[in-house]
C-alpha positions in Angstrom: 0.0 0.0 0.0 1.2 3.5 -0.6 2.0 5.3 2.2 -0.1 8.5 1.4 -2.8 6.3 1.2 -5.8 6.3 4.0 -8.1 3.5 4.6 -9.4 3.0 1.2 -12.4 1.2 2.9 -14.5 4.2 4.6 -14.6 5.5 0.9 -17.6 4.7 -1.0 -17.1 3.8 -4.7 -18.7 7.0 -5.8 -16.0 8.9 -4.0 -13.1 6.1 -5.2 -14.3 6.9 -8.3 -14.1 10.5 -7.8 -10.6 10.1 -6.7 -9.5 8.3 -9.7 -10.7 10.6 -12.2 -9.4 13.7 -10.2 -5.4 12.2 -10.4 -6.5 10.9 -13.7 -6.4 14.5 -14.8 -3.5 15.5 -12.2 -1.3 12.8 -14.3 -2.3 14.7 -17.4 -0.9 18.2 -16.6 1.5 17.3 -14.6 4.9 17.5 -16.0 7.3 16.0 -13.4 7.9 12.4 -14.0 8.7 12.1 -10.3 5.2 13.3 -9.6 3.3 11.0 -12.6 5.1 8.0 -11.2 3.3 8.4 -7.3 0.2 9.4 -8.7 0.4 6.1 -11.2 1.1 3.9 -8.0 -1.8 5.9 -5.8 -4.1 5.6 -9.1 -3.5 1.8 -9.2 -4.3 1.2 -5.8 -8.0 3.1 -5.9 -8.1 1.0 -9.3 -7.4 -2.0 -7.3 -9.6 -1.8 -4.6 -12.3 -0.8 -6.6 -12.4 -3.5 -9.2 -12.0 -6.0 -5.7 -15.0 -4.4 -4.7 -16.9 -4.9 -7.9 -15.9 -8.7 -8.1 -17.1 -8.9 -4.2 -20.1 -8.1 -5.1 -20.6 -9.8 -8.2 -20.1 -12.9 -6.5 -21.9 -11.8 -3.8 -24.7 -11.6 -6.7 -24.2 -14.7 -8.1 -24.3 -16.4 -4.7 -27.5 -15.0 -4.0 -28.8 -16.2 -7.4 -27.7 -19.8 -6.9 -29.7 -19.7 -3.7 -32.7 -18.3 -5.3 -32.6 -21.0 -7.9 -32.7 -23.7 -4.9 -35.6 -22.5 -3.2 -37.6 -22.9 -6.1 -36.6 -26.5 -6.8 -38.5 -28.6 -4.0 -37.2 -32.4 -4.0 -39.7 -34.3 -1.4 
Protein backbone atom coordinates (compact mmCIF):
# COMPACT_ATOMS: atom_id res chain seq x y z
CA UNK A 1 0.00 0.00 0.00
CA UNK A 2 1.21 3.50 -0.60
CA UNK A 3 1.97 5.30 2.19
CA UNK A 4 -0.09 8.50 1.45
CA UNK A 5 -2.81 6.30 1.23
CA UNK A 6 -5.79 6.33 4.04
CA UNK A 7 -8.12 3.53 4.63
CA UNK A 8 -9.44 3.04 1.25
CA UNK A 9 -12.39 1.16 2.94
CA UNK A 10 -14.50 4.23 4.59
CA UNK A 11 -14.56 5.49 0.88
CA UNK A 12 -17.60 4.68 -0.96
CA UNK A 13 -17.13 3.75 -4.69
CA UNK A 14 -18.75 7.02 -5.80
CA UNK A 15 -16.00 8.89 -4.04
CA UNK A 16 -13.14 6.09 -5.20
CA UNK A 17 -14.25 6.90 -8.31
CA UNK A 18 -14.05 10.54 -7.78
CA UNK A 19 -10.56 10.14 -6.65
CA UNK A 20 -9.48 8.28 -9.72
CA UNK A 21 -10.72 10.61 -12.22
CA UNK A 22 -9.37 13.72 -10.22
CA UNK A 23 -5.41 12.24 -10.38
CA UNK A 24 -6.47 10.93 -13.71
CA UNK A 25 -6.37 14.53 -14.84
CA UNK A 26 -3.54 15.52 -12.18
CA UNK A 27 -1.28 12.80 -14.32
CA UNK A 28 -2.30 14.69 -17.38
CA UNK A 29 -0.93 18.21 -16.58
CA UNK A 30 1.48 17.27 -14.62
CA UNK A 31 4.88 17.50 -16.05
CA UNK A 32 7.34 16.02 -13.41
CA UNK A 33 7.92 12.44 -14.01
CA UNK A 34 8.72 12.06 -10.33
CA UNK A 35 5.18 13.31 -9.60
CA UNK A 36 3.29 10.99 -12.64
CA UNK A 37 5.14 7.99 -11.25
CA UNK A 38 3.29 8.45 -7.31
CA UNK A 39 0.16 9.39 -8.73
CA UNK A 40 0.43 6.10 -11.21
CA UNK A 41 1.10 3.90 -7.97
CA UNK A 42 -1.81 5.91 -5.78
CA UNK A 43 -4.05 5.65 -9.12
CA UNK A 44 -3.51 1.82 -9.19
CA UNK A 45 -4.31 1.22 -5.79
CA UNK A 46 -7.98 3.07 -5.87
CA UNK A 47 -8.12 0.97 -9.31
CA UNK A 48 -7.37 -1.98 -7.29
CA UNK A 49 -9.58 -1.77 -4.58
CA UNK A 50 -12.30 -0.79 -6.64
CA UNK A 51 -12.42 -3.53 -9.16
CA UNK A 52 -11.99 -5.95 -5.73
CA UNK A 53 -15.05 -4.42 -4.67
CA UNK A 54 -16.86 -4.89 -7.88
CA UNK A 55 -15.86 -8.66 -8.13
CA UNK A 56 -17.09 -8.94 -4.24
CA UNK A 57 -20.13 -8.07 -5.08
CA UNK A 58 -20.58 -9.80 -8.15
CA UNK A 59 -20.06 -12.88 -6.48
CA UNK A 60 -21.85 -11.79 -3.76
CA UNK A 61 -24.75 -11.57 -6.69
CA UNK A 62 -24.18 -14.68 -8.11
CA UNK A 63 -24.33 -16.39 -4.67
CA UNK A 64 -27.47 -15.00 -4.04
CA UNK A 65 -28.79 -16.17 -7.43
CA UNK A 66 -27.71 -19.77 -6.90
CA UNK A 67 -29.73 -19.70 -3.73
CA UNK A 68 -32.70 -18.32 -5.34
CA UNK A 69 -32.63 -21.04 -7.86
CA UNK A 70 -32.70 -23.72 -4.89
CA UNK A 71 -35.60 -22.50 -3.21
CA UNK A 72 -37.64 -22.85 -6.14
CA UNK A 73 -36.58 -26.51 -6.82
CA UNK A 74 -38.52 -28.57 -3.95
CA UNK A 75 -37.25 -32.36 -4.01
CA UNK A 76 -39.67 -34.29 -1.41
Amino acid sequence: MHPGIDDLSDLTESQLDDKITQLSRYYHFTPNADVKRQLVLVLEEYKLELETRRMQAKKKMQQDSDNDLDNLINIS
